[in-house]
C-alpha positions in Angstrom: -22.4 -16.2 -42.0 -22.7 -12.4 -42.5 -20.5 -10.2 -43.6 -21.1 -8.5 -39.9 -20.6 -11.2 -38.0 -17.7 -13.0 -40.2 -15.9 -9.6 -39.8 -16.4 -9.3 -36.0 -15.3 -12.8 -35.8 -12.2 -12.1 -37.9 -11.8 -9.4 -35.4 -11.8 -11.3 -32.3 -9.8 -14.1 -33.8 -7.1 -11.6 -34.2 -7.3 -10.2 -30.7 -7.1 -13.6 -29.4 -4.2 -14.6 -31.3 -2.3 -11.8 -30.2 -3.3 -12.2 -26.9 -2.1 -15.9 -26.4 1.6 -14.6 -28.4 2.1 -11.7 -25.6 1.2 -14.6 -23.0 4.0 -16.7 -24.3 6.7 -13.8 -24.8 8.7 -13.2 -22.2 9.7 -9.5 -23.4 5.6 -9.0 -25.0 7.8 -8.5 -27.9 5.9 -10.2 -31.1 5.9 -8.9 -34.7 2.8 -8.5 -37.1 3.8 -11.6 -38.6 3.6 -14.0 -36.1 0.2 -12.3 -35.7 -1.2 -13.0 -39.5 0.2 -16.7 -38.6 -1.4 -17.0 -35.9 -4.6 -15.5 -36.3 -4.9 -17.2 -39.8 -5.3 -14.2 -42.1 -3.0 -12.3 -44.4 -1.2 -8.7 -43.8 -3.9 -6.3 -45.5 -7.0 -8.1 -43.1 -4.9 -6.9 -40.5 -4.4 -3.4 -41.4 -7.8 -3.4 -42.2 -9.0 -3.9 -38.7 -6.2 -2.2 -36.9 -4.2 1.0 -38.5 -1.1 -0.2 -37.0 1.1 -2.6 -34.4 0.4 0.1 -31.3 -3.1 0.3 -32.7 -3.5 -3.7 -32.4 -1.9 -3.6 -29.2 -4.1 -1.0 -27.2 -7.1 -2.7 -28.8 -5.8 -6.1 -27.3 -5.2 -4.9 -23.5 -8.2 -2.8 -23.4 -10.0 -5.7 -24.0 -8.4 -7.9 -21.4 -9.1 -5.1 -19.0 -12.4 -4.4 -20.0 -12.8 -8.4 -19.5 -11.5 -7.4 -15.9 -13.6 -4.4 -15.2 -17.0 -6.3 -15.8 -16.2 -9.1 -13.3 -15.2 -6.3 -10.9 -18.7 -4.9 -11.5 -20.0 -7.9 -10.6 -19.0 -6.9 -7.0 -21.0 -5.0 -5.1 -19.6 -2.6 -3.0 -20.3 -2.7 0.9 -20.7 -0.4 4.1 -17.0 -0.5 4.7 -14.8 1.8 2.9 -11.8 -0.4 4.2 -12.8 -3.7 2.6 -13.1 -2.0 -0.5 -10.5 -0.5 -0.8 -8.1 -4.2 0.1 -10.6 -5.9 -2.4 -10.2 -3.5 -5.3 -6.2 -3.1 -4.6 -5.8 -6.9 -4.9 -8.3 -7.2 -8.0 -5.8 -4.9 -9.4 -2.2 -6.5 -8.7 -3.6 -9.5 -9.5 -4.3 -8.6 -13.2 -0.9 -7.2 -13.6 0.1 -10.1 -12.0 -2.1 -13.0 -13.9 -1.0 -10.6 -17.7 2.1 -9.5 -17.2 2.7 -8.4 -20.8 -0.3 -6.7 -21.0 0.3 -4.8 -18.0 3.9 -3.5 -19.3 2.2 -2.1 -22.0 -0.8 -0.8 -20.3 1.9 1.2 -18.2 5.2 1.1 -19.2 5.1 4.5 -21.5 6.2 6.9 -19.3 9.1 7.8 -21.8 6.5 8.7 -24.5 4.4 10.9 -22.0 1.6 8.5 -22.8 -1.2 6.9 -21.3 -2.7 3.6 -23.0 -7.0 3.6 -22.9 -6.5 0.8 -20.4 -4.6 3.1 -17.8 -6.9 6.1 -18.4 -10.0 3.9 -17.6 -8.4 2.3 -14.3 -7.2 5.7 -13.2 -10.6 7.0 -13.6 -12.3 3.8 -11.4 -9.8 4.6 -8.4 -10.8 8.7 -9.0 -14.5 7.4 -8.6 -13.9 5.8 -5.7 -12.1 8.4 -4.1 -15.0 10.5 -4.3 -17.1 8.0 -2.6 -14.8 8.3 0.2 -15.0 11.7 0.0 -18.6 12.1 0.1 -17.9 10.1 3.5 -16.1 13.2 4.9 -13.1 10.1 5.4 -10.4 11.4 2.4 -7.4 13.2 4.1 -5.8 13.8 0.8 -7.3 15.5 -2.3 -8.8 13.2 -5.1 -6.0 14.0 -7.6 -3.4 13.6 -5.0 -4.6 10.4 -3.8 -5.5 8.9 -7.5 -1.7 9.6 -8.2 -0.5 7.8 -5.1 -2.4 5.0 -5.5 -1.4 4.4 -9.2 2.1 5.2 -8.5 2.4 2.6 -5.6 0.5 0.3 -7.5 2.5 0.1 -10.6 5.5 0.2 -8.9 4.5 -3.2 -6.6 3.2 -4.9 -9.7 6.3 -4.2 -12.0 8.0 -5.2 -9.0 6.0 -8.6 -8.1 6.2 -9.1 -11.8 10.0 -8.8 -12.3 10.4 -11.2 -8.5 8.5 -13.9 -9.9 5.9 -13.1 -6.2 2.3 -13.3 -5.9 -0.5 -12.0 -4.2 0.9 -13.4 -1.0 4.0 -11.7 -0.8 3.9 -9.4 2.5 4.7 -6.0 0.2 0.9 -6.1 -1.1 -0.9 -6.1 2.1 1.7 -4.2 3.4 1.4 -1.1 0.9 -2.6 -1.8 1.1 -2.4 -0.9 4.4 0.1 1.4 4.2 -2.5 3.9 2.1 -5.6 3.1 4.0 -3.6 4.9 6.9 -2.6 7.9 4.9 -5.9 8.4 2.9 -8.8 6.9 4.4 -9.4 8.7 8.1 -11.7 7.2 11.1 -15.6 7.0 10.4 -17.6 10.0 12.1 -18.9 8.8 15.4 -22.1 9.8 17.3 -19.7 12.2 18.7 -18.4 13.7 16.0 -22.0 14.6 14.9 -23.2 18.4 15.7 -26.6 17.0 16.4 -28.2 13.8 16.4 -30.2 11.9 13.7 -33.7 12.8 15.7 -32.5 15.9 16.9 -32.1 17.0 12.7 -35.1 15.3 11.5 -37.3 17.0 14.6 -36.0 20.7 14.0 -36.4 20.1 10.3 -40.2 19.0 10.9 -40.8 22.1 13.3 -39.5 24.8 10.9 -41.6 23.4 7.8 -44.6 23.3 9.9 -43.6 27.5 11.4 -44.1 28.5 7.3 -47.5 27.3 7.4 -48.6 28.9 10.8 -48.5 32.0 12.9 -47.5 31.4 16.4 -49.6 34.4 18.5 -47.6 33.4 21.7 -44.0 34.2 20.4 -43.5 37.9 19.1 -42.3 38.5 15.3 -38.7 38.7 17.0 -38.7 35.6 18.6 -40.0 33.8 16.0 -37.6 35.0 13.4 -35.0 33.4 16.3 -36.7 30.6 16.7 -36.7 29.5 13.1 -32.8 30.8 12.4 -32.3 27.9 15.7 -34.3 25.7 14.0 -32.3 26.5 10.4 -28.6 25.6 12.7 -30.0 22.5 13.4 -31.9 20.9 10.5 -28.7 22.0 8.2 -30.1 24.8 6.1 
């Protein structure tokens, strides 16, 4: 084996290890010790790979969540804002839910005014999808404001679920799900809502491209500066 690959795999083994003790500990308290034990190596190989225990243990739940994230990408988003927003809010309980340790320590720093990798990577996916909804003209909040209410509810319910002994099914997640969709997501634009039809826009659009190439000797230079400033209203420029 090379030296690449026997180090990566000393690596991984580590990760694991530490992984599988947090599982088991009630309090995700473990030492460095137990660690070496379990992982098979000795102190120095440790510190070698990791500079320290918080070093280690940001290394281990980023990797659990970045385990997450790619089966989340494997799900394609859809037409409706709605769906998405339930399927992505119950993804993310039920991680906290199916890692509990790893989850207190992906959030459970607000005394040390920090934020693990983890929680800065999940806090950007909801701020990307708020901007999708925003591009929808459907947001009633601003991105930050909504990013910070859907993280604070969502911690809050896991930590709470977590500390219950609940699941997924307890009423509270669908619930607070719902509960946000009516405060951030508003009603889809209807036909009505629209200035001018889809027809109407493509139409006035084709017109005033074709006026640029022509003169129109039947309309004076007045009326067809109007006529294209119309034409400009309705194709949006």
């Amino acid at each position: 084996m090379r030296n690449a690959e026997r180090s990566n795999e000393t690596r991984t083994r580590i990760l694991k290890s530490t992984a599988q003790l947090l599982a088991v500990s009630p309090a995700g308290d473990i030492s460095n010790r137990e660690v070496c034990e379990a992982a098979g190596v000795k102190a120095p190989t440790l510190y070698h790979y990791f500079d320290d225990k918080e070093a280690l243990l940001h290394a281990v739940v980023k990797e659990a969540f970045d385990q997450y994230l790619a089966q989340k990408s494997k799900i394609e988003r859809t037409d409706d804002l709605i769906a998405d927003f339930k399927n992505g809010w119950d993804m993310h309980i039920t991680f906290g839910l199916d890692n509990p340790a790893l989850y207190d320590l992906m959030y459970c720093r607000a005394s040390t005014h920090t934020v693990s990798p983890a929680a800065a990577t999940a806090r950007s996916e909801v701020m990307e999808f708020m901007r999708h909804i925003e591009d929808a003209g459907r947001l009633r909040l601003p991105i930050n404001i909504s990013t910070d209410l859907i993280e604070s509810v969502a911690t809050g319910l896991t930590f709470h679920l977590i500390r219950s002994n609940s699941n997924i099914h307890h009423p509270l997640v669908s619930i607070t799900c719902n509960m946000l969709i009516s405060i951030l997501i508003g009603p889809a634009p209807s036909y009505e809502d629209q200035l001018v039809s889809p027809q109407i826009l493509e139409a006035a659009s084709t017109l005033r491209n074709e006026l640029s190439k022509v003169q129109i000797s039947a309309l004076r230079a007045s009326e067809t500066a109007l006529l294209k400033e119309w034409l400009d209203i309705l194709s949006g420029n």
